[in-house]
LOMAR-260375 format. One record per residue (C-alpha): residue in one letter; x negated, y negated, z. Coordinates in steps of 0.25 Angstrom, whole numbers, m for minus. Example, Ala and Ser with C-alpha at 12.3 -4.5 7.8 and 13.67 -1.06 7.14 Angstrom:
! residues 2
PT;rest;x;y;z
PT;A;m49;18;31
PT;S;m55;4;29
//
This chain:
! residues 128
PT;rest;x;y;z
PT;X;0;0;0
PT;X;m10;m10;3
PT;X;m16;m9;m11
PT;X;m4;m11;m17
PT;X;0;m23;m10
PT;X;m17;m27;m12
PT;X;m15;m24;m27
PT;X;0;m33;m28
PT;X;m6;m44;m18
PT;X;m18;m45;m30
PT;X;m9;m45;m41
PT;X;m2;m56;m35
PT;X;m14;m64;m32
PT;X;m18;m60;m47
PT;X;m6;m65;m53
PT;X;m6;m78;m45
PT;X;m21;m81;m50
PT;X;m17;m77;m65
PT;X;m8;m89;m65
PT;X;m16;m99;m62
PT;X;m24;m96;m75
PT;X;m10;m97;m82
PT;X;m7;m82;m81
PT;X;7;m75;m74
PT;X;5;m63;m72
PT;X;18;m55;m69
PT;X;22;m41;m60
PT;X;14;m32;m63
PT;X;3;m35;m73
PT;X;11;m45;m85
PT;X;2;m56;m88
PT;X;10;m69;m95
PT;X;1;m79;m99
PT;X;8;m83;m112
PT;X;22;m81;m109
PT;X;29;m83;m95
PT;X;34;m73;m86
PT;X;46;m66;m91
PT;X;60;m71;m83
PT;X;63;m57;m78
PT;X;50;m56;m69
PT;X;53;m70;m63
PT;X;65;m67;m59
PT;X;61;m53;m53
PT;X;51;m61;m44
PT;X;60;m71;m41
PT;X;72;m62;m38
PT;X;61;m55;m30
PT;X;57;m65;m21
PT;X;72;m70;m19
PT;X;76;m56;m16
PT;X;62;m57;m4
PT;X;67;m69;1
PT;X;81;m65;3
PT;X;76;m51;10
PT;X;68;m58;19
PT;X;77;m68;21
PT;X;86;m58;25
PT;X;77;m51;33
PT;X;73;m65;43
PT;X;90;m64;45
PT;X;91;m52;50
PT;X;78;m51;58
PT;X;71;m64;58
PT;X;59;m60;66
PT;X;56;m47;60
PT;X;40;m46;55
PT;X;37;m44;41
PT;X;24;m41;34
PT;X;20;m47;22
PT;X;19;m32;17
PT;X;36;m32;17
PT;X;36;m45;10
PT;X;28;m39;m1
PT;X;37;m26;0
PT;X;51;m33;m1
PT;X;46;m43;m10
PT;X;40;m32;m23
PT;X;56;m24;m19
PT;X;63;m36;m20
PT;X;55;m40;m34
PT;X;59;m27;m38
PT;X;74;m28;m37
PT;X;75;m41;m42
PT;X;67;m35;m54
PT;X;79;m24;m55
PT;X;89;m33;m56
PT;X;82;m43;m65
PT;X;79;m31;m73
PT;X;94;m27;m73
PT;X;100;m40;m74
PT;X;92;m44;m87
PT;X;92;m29;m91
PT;X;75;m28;m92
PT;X;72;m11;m91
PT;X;59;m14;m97
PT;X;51;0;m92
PT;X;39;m10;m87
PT;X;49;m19;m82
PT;X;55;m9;m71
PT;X;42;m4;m69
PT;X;36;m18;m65
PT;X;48;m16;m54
PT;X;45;0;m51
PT;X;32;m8;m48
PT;X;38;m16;m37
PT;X;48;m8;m31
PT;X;35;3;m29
PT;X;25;m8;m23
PT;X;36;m12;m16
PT;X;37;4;m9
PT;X;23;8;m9
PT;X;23;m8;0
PT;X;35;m3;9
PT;X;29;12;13
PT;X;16;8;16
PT;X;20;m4;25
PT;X;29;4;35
PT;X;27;3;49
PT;X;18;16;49
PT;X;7;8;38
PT;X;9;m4;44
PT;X;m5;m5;50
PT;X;m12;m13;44
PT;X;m1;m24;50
PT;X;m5;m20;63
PT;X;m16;m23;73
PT;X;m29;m15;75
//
C-alpha cells in the first residue's frame, strides 16, 4: 500500500510540474499539450471532489470529532472520483474500453488503500 500511494503522490507532483511547462497531464498517463483536456474528465474530477466534500461533510454531522488520517481522505477521494466517473460515463454514454479501465483504475487503488490502512496496518500511524 504504501507504494502505491508513494507511486500516485509522484504522479501528482509530476502532473502539477508538467503544467507549468504548459503540459496537463490527465489520470493516468494522457499528455494534452495541443489540445485541452476532454470535458468528461473534468467533470469526473470535479464530481469527485464535490461527492469528497459532501461525505465528509456529512461525516463532521454525525460525529464531529472523530480523527481522520490523510490516508481515508486519499481513499474516499479515488472512490468518490470513480463514481462520479460512472455516472459521467453513463449519462453521456462513454463505454470507451480505456475509459472504464481508467475508472477500474481508481476503484482498485481506491481497495488496495482501504485494506491496507485498517486498524491492524495502521502502524505506521502510531508511536514507537
Amino acid at each position: 500500500m504504501i507504494v502505491l500511494v508513494a507511486a500516485m503522490s509522484l504522479w501528482a507532483i509530476f502532473a502539477v510540474g508538467l503544467n507549468f511547462f504548459g503540459i496537463d497531464v490527465y489520470w493516468p498517463f494522457y499528455v494534452a499539450s495541443e489540445e485541452p483536456i476532454p470535458h468528461h474528465r473534468l467533470l469526473i474530477a470535479r464530481n469527485g471532489v464535490f461527492l469528497t466534500f459532501a461525505f465528509y461533510g456529512l461525516m463532521f454531522l454525525r460525529d464531529s470529532y472523530e480523527k481522520v488520517y490523510p490516508v481515508h481522505f486519499l481513499k474516499m477521494y479515488l472512490f468518490m472520483t470513480a463514481i462520479a466517473g460512472s455516472l459521467v460515463y453513463i449519462k453521456l454514454e462513454i463505454y470507451a474500453l480505456e475509459e472504464i479501465l481508467s475508472l477500474v483504475i481508481l476503484l482498485v487503488c481506491s481497495v488496495v488503500i482501504h485494506i491496507g490502512s485498517k486498524s491492524n496496518y495502521r502502524r505506521y500511524f502510531t508511536e514507537n
